[in-house]
Backbone of each chain as ProteinMPNN parsed JSONL, in Angstrom:
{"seq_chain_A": "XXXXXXXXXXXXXXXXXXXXXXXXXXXXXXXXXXXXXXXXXXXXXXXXXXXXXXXXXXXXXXXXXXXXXXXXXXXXXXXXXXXXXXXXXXXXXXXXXXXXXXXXXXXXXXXXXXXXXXXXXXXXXXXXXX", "coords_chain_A": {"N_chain_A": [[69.935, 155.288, 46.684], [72.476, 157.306, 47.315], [73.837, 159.753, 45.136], [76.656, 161.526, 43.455], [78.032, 164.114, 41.798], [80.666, 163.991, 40.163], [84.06, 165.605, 38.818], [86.272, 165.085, 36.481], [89.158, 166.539, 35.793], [92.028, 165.799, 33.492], [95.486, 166.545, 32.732], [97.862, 165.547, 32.844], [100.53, 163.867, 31.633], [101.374, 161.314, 32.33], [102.303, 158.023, 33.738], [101.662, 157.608, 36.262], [100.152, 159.394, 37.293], [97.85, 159.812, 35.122], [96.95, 156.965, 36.099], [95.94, 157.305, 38.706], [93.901, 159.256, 37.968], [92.221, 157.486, 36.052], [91.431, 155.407, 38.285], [89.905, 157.019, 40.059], [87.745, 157.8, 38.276], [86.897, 155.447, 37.636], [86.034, 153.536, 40.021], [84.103, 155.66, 40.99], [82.455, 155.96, 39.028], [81.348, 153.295, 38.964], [80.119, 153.059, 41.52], [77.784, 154.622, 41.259], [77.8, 156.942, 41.271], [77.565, 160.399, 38.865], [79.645, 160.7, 36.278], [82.48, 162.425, 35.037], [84.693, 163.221, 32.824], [87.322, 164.763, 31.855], [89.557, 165.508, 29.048], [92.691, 167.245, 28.594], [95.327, 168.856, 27.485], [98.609, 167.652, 27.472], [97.436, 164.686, 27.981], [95.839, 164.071, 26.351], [96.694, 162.943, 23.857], [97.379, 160.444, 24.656], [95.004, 158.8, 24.233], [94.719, 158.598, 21.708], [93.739, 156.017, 19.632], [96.041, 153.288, 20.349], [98.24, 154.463, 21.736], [98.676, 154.617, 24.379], [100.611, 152.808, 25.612], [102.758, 154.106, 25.646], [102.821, 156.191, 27.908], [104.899, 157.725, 30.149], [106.423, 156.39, 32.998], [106.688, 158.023, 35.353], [107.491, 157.598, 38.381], [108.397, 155.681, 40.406], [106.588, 153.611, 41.632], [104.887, 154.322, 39.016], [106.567, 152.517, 37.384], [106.25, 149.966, 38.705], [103.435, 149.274, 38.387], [102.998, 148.856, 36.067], [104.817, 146.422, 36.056], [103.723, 144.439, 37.456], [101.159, 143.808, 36.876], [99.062, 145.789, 37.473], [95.808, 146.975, 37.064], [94.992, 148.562, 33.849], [95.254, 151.795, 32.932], [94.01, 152.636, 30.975], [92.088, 150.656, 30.09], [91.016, 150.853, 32.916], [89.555, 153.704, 32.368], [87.796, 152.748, 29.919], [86.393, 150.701, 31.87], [84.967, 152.138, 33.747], [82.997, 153.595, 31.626], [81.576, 151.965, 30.411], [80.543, 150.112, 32.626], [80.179, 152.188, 34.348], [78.538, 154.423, 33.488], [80.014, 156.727, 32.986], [81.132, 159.781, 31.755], [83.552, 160.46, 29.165], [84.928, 163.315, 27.851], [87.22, 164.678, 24.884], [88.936, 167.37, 25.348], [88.315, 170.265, 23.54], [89.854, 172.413, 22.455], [92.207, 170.972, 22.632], [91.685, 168.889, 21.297], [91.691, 170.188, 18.507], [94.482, 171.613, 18.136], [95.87, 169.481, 18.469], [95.006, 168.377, 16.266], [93.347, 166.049, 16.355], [91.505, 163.647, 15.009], [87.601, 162.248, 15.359], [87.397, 159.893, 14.676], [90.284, 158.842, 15.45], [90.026, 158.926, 18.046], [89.983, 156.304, 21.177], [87.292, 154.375, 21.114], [85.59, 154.805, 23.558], [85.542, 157.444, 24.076], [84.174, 160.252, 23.658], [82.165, 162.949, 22.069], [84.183, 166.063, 21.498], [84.114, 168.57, 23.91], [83.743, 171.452, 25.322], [85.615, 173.889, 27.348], [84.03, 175.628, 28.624], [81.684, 174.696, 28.96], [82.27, 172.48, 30.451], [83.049, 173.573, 32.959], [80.944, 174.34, 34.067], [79.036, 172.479, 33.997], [80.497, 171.288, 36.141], [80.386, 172.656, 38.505], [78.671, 172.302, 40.81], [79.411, 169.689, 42.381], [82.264, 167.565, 43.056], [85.183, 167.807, 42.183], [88.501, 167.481, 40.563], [91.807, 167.058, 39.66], [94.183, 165.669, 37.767]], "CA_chain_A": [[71.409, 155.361, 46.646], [73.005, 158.91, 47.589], [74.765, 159.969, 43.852], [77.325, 162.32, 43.422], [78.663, 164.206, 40.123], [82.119, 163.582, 39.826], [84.198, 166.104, 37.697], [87.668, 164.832, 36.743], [90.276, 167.093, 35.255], [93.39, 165.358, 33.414], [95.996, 167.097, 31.594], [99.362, 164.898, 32.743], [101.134, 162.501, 30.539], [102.317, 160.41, 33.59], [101.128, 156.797, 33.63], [100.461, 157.552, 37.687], [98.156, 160.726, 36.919], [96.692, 159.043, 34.483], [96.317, 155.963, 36.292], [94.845, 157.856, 39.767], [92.381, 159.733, 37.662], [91.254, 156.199, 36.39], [90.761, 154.793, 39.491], [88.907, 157.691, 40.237], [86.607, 157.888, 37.507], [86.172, 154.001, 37.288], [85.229, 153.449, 41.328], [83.395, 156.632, 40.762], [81.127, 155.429, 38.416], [80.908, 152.096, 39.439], [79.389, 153.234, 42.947], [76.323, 155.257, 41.15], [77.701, 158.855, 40.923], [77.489, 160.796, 37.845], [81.61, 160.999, 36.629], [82.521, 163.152, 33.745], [86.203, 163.198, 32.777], [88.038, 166.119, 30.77], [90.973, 165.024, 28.854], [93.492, 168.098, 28.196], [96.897, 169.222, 27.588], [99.547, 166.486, 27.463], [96.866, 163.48, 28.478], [94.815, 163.883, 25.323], [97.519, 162.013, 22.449], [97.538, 158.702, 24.789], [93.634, 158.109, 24.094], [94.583, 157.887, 20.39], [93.975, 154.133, 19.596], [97.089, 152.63, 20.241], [99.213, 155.084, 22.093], [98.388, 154.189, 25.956], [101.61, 151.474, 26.067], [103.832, 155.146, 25.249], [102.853, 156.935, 29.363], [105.944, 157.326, 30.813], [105.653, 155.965, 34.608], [106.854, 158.871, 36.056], [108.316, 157.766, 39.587], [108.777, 154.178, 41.063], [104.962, 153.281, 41.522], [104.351, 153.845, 37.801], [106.846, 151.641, 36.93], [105.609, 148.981, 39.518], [102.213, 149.205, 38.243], [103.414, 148.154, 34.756], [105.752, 145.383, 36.446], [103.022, 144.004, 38.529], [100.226, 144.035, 36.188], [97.981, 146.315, 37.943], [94.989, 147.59, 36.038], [95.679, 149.455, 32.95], [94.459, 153.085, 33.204], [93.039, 152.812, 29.582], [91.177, 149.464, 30.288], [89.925, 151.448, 33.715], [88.366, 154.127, 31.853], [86.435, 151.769, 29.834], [85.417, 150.224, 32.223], [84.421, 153.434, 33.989], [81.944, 154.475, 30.566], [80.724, 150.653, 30.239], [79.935, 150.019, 33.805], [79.095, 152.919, 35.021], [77.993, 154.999, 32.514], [80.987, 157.574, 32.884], [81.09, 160.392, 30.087], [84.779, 160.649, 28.724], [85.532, 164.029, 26.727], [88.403, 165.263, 25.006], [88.68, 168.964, 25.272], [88.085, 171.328, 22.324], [90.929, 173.017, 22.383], [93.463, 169.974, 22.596], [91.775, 168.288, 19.75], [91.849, 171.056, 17.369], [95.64, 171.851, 18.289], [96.607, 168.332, 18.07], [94.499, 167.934, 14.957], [93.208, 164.518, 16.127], [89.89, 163.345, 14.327], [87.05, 161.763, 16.032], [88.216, 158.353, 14.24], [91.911, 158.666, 15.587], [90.487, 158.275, 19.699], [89.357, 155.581, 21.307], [86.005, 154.028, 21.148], [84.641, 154.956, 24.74], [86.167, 158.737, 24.059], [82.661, 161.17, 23.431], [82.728, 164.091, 21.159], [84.984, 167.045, 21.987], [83.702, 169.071, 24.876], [84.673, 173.099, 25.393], [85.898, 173.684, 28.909], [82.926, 176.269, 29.094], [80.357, 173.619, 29.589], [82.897, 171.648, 31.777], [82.968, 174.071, 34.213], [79.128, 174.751, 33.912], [78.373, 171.292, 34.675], [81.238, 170.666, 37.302], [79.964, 173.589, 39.088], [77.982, 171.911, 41.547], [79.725, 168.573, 42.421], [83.463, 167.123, 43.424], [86.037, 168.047, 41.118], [88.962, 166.622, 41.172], [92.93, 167.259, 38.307], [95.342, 165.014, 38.056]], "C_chain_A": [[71.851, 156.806, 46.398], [74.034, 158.904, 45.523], [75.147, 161.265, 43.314], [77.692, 163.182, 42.026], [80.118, 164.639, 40.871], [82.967, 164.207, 38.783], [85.832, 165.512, 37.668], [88.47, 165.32, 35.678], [91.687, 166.391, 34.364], [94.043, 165.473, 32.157], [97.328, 166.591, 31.676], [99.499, 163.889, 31.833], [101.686, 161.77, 31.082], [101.755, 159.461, 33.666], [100.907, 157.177, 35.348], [99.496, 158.657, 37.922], [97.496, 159.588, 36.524], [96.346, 157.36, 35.142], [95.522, 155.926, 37.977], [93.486, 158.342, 39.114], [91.544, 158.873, 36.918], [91.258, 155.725, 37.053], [89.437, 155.57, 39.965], [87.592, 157.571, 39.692], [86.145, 156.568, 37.497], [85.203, 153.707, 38.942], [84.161, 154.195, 41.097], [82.103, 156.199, 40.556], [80.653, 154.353, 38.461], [79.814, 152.244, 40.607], [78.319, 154.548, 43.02], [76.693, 156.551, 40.809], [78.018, 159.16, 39.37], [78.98, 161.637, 37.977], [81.822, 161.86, 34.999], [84.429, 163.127, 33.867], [86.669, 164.311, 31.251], [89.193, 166.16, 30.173], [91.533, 165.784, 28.052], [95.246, 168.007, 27.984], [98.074, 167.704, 26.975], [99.092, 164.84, 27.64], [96.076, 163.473, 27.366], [96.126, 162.457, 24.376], [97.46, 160.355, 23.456], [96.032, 158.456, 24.788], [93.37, 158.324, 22.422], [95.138, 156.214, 20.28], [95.372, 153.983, 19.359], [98.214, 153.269, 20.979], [99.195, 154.782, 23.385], [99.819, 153.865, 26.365], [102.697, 153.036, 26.276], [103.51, 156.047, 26.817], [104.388, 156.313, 29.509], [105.783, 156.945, 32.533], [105.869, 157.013, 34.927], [107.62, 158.517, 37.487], [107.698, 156.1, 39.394], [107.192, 153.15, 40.955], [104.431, 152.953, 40.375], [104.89, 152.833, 37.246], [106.54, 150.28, 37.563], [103.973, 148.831, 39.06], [101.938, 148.615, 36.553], [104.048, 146.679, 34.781], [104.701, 144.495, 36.588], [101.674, 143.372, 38.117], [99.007, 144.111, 36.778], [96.962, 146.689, 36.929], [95.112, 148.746, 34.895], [94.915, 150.365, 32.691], [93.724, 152.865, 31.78], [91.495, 151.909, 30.213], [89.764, 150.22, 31.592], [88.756, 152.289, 33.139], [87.487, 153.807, 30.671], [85.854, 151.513, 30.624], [84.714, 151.206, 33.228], [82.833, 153.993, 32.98], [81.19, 153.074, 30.924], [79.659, 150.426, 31.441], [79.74, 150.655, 34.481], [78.798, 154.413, 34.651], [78.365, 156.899, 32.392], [80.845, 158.226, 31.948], [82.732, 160.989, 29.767], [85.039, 161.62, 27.703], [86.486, 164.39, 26.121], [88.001, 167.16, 24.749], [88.918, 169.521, 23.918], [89.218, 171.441, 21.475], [92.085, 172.24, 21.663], [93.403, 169.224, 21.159], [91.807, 168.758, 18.481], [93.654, 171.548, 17.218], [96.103, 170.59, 18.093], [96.447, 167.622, 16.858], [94.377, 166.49, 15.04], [91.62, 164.78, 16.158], [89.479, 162.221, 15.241], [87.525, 159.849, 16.246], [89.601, 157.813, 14.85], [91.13, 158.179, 17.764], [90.058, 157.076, 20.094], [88.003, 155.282, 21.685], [85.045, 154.896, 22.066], [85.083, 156.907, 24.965], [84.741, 159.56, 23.664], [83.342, 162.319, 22.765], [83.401, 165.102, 21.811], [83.659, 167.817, 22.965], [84.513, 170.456, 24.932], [84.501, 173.167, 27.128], [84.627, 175.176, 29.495], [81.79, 175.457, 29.581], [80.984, 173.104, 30.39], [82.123, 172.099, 32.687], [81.652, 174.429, 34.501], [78.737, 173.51, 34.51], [79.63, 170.421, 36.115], [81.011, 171.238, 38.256], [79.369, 173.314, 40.826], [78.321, 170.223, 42.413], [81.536, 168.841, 42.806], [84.299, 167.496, 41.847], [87.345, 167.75, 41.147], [90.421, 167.008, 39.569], [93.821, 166.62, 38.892], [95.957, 165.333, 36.342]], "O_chain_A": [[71.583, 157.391, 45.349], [74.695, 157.983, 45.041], [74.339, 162.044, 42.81], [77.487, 162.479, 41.036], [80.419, 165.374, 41.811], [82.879, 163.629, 37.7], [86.52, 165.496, 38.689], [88.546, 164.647, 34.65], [92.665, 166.73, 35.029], [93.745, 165.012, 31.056], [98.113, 166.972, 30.808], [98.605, 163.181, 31.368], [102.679, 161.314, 30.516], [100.532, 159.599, 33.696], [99.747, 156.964, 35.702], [98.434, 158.741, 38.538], [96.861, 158.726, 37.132], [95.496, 156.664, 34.587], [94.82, 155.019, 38.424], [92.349, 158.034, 39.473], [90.337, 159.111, 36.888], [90.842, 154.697, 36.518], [88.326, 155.092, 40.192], [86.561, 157.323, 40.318], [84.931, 156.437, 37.345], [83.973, 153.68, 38.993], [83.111, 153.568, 40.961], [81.11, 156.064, 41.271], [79.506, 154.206, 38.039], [78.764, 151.601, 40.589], [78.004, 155.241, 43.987], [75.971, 157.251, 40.099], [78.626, 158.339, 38.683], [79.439, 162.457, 38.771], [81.116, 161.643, 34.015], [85.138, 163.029, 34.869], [86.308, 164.4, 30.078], [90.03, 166.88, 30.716], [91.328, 165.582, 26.855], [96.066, 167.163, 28.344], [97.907, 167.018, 25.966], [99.885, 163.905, 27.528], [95.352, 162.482, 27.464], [96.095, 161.236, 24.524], [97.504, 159.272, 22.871], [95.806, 157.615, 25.658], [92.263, 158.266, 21.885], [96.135, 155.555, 20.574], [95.913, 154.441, 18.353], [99.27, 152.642, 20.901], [100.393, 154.578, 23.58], [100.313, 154.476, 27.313], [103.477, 152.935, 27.224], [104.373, 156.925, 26.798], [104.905, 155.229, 29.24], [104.818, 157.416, 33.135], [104.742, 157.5, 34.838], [108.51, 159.334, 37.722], [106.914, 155.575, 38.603], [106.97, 152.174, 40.238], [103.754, 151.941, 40.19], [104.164, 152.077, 36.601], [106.606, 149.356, 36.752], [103.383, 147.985, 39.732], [100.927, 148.109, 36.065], [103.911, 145.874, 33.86], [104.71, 143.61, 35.732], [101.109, 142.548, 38.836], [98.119, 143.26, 36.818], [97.398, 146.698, 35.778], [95.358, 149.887, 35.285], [93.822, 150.066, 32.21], [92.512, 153.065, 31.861], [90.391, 152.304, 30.587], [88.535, 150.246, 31.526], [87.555, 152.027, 33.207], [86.513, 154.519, 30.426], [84.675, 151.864, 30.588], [83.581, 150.797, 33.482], [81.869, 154.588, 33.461], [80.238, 153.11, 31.703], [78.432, 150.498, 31.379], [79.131, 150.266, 35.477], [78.832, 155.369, 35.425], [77.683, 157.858, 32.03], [80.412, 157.613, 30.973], [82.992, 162.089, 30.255], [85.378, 161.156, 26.615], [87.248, 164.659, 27.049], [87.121, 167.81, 24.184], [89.855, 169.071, 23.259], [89.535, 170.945, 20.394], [92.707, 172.54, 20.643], [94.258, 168.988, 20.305], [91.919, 168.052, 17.479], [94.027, 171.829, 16.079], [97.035, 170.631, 17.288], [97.144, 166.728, 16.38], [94.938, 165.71, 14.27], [90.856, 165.516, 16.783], [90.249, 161.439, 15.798], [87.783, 159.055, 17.15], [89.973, 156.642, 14.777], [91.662, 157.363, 18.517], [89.575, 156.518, 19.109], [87.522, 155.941, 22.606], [84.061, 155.52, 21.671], [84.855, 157.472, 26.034], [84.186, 158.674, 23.015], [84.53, 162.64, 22.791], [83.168, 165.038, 23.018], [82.465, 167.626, 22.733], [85.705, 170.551, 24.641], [83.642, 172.702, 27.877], [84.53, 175.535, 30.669], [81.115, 175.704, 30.58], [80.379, 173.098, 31.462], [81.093, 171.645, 33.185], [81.542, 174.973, 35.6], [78.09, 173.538, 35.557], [79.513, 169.362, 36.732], [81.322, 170.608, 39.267], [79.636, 174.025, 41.794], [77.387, 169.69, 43.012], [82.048, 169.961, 42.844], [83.87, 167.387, 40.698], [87.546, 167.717, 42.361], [89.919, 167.202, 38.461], [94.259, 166.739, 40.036], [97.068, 164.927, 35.999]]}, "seq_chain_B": "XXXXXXXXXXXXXXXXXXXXXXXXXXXXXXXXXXXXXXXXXXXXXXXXXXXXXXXXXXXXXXXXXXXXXXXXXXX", "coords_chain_B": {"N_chain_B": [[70.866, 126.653, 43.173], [73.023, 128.87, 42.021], [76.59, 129.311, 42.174], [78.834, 131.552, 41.01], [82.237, 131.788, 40.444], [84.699, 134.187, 40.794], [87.709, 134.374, 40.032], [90.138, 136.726, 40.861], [92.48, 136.956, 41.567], [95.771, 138.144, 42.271], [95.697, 140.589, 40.902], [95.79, 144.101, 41.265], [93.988, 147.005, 43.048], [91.757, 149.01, 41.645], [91.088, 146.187, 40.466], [90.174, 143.915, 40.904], [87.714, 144.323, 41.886], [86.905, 145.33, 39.605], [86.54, 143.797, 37.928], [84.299, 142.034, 39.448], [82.244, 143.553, 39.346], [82.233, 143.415, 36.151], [80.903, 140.45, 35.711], [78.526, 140.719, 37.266], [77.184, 142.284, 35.913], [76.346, 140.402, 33.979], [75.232, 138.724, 35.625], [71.974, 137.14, 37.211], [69.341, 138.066, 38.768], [69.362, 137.377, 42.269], [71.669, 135.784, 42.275], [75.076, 134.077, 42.994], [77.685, 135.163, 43.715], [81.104, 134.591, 43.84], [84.641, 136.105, 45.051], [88.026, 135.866, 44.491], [90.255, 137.159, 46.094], [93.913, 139.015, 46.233], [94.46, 141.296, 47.092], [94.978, 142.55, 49.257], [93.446, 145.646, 50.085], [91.581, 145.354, 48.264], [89.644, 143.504, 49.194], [88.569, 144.598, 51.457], [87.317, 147.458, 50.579], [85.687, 146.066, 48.319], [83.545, 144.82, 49.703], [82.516, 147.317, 50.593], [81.268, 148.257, 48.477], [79.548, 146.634, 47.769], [77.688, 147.467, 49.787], [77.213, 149.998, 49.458], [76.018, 149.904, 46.753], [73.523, 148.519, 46.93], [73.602, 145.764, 46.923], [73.983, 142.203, 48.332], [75.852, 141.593, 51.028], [77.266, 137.71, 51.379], [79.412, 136.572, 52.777], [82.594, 136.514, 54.178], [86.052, 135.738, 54.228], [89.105, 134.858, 54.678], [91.783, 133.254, 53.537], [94.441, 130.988, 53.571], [95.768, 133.582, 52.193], [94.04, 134.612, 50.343], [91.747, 136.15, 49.732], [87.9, 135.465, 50.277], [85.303, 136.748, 48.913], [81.576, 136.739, 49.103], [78.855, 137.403, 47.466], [75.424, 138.216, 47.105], [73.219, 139.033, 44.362], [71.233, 141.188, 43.813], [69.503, 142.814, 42.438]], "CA_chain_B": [[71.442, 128.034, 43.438], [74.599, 128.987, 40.939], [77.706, 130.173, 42.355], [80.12, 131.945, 40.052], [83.81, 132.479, 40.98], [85.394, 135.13, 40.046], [88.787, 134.816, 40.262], [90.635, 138.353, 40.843], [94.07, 137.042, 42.107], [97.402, 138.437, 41.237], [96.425, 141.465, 40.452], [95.463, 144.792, 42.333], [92.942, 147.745, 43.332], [90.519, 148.513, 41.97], [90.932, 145.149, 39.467], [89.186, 142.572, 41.762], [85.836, 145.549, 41.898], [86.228, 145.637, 38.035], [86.07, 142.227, 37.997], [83.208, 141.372, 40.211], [80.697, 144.065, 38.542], [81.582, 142.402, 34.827], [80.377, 139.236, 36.182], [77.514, 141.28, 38.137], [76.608, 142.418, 34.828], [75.722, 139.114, 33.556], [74.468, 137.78, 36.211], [70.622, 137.311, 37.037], [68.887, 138.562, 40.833], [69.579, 136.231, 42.95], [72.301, 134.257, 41.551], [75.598, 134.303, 44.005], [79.382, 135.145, 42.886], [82.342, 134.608, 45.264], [85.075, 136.604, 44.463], [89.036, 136.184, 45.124], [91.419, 138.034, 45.603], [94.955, 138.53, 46.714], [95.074, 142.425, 47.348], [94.067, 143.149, 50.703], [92.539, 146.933, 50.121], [89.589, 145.456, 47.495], [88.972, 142.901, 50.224], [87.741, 145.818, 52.045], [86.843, 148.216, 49.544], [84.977, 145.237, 48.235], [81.913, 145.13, 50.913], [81.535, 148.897, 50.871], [80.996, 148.752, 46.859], [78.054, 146.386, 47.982], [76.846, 148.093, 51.162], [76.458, 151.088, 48.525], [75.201, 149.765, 45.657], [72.597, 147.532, 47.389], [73.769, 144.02, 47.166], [74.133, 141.276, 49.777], [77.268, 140.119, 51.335], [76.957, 136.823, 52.45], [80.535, 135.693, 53.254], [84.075, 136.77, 53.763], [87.181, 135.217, 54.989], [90.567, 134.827, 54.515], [92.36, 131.897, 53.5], [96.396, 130.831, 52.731], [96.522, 134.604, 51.561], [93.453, 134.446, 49.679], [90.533, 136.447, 50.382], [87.07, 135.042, 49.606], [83.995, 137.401, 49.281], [80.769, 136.088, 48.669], [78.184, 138.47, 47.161], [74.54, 138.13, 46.086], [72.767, 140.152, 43.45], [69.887, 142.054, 44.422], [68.837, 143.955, 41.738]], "C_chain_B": [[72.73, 127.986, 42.921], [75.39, 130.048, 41.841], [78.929, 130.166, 41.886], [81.345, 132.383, 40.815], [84.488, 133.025, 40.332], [86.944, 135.547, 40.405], [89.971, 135.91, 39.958], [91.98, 138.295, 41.488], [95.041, 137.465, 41.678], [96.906, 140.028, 40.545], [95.408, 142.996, 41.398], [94.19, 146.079, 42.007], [92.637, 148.825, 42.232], [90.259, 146.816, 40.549], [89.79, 144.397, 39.966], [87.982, 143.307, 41.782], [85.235, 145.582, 40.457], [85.325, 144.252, 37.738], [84.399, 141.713, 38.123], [81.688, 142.352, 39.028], [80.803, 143.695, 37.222], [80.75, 141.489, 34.762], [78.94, 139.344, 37.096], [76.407, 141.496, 36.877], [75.922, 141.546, 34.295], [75.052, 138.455, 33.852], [72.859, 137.927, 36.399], [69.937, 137.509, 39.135], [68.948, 137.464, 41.325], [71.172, 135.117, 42.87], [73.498, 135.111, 43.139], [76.858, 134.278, 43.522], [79.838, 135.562, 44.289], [83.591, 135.179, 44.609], [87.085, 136.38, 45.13], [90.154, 136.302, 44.896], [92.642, 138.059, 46.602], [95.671, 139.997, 47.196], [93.766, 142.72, 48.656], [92.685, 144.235, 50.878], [91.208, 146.545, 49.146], [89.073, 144.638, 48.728], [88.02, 143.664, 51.404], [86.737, 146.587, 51.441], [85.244, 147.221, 49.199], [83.322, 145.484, 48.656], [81.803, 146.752, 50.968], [80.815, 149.29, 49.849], [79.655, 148.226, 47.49], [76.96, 146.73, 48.579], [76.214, 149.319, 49.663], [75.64, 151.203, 47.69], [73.735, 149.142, 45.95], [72.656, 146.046, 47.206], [73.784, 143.402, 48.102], [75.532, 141.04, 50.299], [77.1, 139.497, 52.017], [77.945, 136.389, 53.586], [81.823, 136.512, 53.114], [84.489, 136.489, 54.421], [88.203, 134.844, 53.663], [91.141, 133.496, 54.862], [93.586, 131.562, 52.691], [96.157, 132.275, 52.07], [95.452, 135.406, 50.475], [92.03, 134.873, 49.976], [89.037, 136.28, 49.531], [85.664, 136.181, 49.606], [82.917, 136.531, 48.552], [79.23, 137.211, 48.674], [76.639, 137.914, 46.347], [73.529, 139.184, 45.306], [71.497, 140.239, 43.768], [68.636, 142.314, 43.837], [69.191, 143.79, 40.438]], "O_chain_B": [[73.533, 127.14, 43.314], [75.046, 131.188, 42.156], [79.845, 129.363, 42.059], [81.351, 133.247, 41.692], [84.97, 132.561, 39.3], [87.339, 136.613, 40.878], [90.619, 135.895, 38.912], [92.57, 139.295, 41.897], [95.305, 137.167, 40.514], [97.664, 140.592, 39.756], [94.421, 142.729, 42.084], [93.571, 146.108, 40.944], [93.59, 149.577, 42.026], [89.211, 146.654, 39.924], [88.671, 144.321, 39.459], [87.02, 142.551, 41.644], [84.083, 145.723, 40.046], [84.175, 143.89, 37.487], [83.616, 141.237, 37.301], [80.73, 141.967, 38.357], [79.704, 143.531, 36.693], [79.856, 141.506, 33.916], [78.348, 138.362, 37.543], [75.248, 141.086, 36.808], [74.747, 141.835, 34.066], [74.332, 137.698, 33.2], [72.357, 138.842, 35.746], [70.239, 137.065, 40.243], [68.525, 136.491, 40.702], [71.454, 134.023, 43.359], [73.209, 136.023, 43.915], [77.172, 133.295, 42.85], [79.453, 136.253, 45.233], [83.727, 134.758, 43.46], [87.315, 136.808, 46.262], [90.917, 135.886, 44.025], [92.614, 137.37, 47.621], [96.842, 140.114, 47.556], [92.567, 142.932, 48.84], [91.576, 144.058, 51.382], [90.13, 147.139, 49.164], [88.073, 145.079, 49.295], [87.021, 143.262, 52.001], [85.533, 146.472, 51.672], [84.113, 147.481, 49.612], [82.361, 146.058, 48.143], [80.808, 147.254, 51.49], [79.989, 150.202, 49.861], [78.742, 149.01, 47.751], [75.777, 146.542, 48.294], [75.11, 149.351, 49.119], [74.762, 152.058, 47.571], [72.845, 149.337, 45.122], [71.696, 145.294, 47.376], [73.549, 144.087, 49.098], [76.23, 140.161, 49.793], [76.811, 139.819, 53.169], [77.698, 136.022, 54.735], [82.092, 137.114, 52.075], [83.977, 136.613, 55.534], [88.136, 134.664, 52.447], [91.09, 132.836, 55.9], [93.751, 131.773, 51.489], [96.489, 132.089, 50.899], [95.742, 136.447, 49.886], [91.206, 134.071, 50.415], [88.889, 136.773, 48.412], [85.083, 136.22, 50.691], [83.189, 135.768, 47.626], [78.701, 137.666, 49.688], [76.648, 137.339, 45.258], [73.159, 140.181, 45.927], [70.767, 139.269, 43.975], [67.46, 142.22, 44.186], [68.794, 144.584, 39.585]]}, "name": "protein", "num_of_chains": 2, "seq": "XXXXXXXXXXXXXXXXXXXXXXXXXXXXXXXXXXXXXXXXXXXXXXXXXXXXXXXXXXXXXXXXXXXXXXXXXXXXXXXXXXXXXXXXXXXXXXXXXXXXXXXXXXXXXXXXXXXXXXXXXXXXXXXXXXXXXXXXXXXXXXXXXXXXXXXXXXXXXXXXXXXXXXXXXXXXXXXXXXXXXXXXXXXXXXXXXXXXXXXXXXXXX"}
């Protein structure tokens, strides 16, 4: 089975960023490739437990995707780490500026990551910012 | 021969894919899960996850609105 690395960028606070770059990362890693996900800027505070429901949709789609009850970008990237063994960081930077402790993200969230190794290991593979 | 149904209706892409590999997860080589759904694009999508991954597809069709895949585990 051909397997890809998969780098995925995401620093919006938009539930349809954030709910393209889980699709991404969940198909991703479902279908064998090696998916790494980088969670900066404005997209870090909704992967503290409990904040997800607070994305604003952003345009028509997001709010249809809430209406409709499409897959819920959180739930995706679980099931992204679970099933296909996705690595979910939050960036360095974001979590030292936002002063959120390892305890405050959610479960399937991996220790902080510095965007020097990102780009070291995205180097060679699909890369991909929403 | 056990066949699990995994019903993935009502709600959309990639749900019905999440779906099927929970239930993939569990299952044992050989066994056979039918899967369905009500959003056109996994109905597609669907069979390419398997072509890729190495599974079987035995079956698909479309019925009142309702698309059936029928998938067996490989591996």
């Amino acid at each position: 089975m051909p397997s890809e690395k998969i780098s995925v960028m995401v620093t919006s606070n938009k539930r349809e960023q954030l709910q393209m770059a889980a699709m991404v990362a969940s198909v991703g890693a479902v279908s064998g490739n090696d998916v790494t996900v980088f969670l900066s800027m404005n997209s870090l505070k909704y992967f503290v437990k409990g904040n997800a429901e607070q994305a604003s949709p952003e345009g028509p789609v997001g709010s249809l995707i809430v209406e409709k009850n499409a897959p819920d970008f959180m739930e995706l990237f679980q099931q992204a780490v679970e099933y296909g063994d996705a690595k979910i960081f939050p960036c360095s930077m974001a979590v030292d500026i936002l002063e959120i402790g390892q305890d405050d993200l959610e479960e399937f969230v991996s220790e902080p990551l510095g965007l020097t190794t990102f780009l070291s290991d995205a180097s060679d593979g699909q890369v991909w910012h929403f | 021969m056990e066949r699990k149904l995994v019903d993935a209706k009502n709600t959309f892409c990639p749900g019905p894919l999440m779906e099927l590999i929970g239930q993939m997860k569990m299952a044992e080589v050989g066994d056979e899960l039918e899967v369905l759904s009500t959003d056109k694009g996994s109905a597609n999508d669907i069979p390419e996850w398997i072509h890729k991954v190495g599974h079987e597809l035995l079956d698909s069709f479309e019925e009142d609105g309702v698309w059936h895949l029928v998938v067996k585990k490989i591996k």
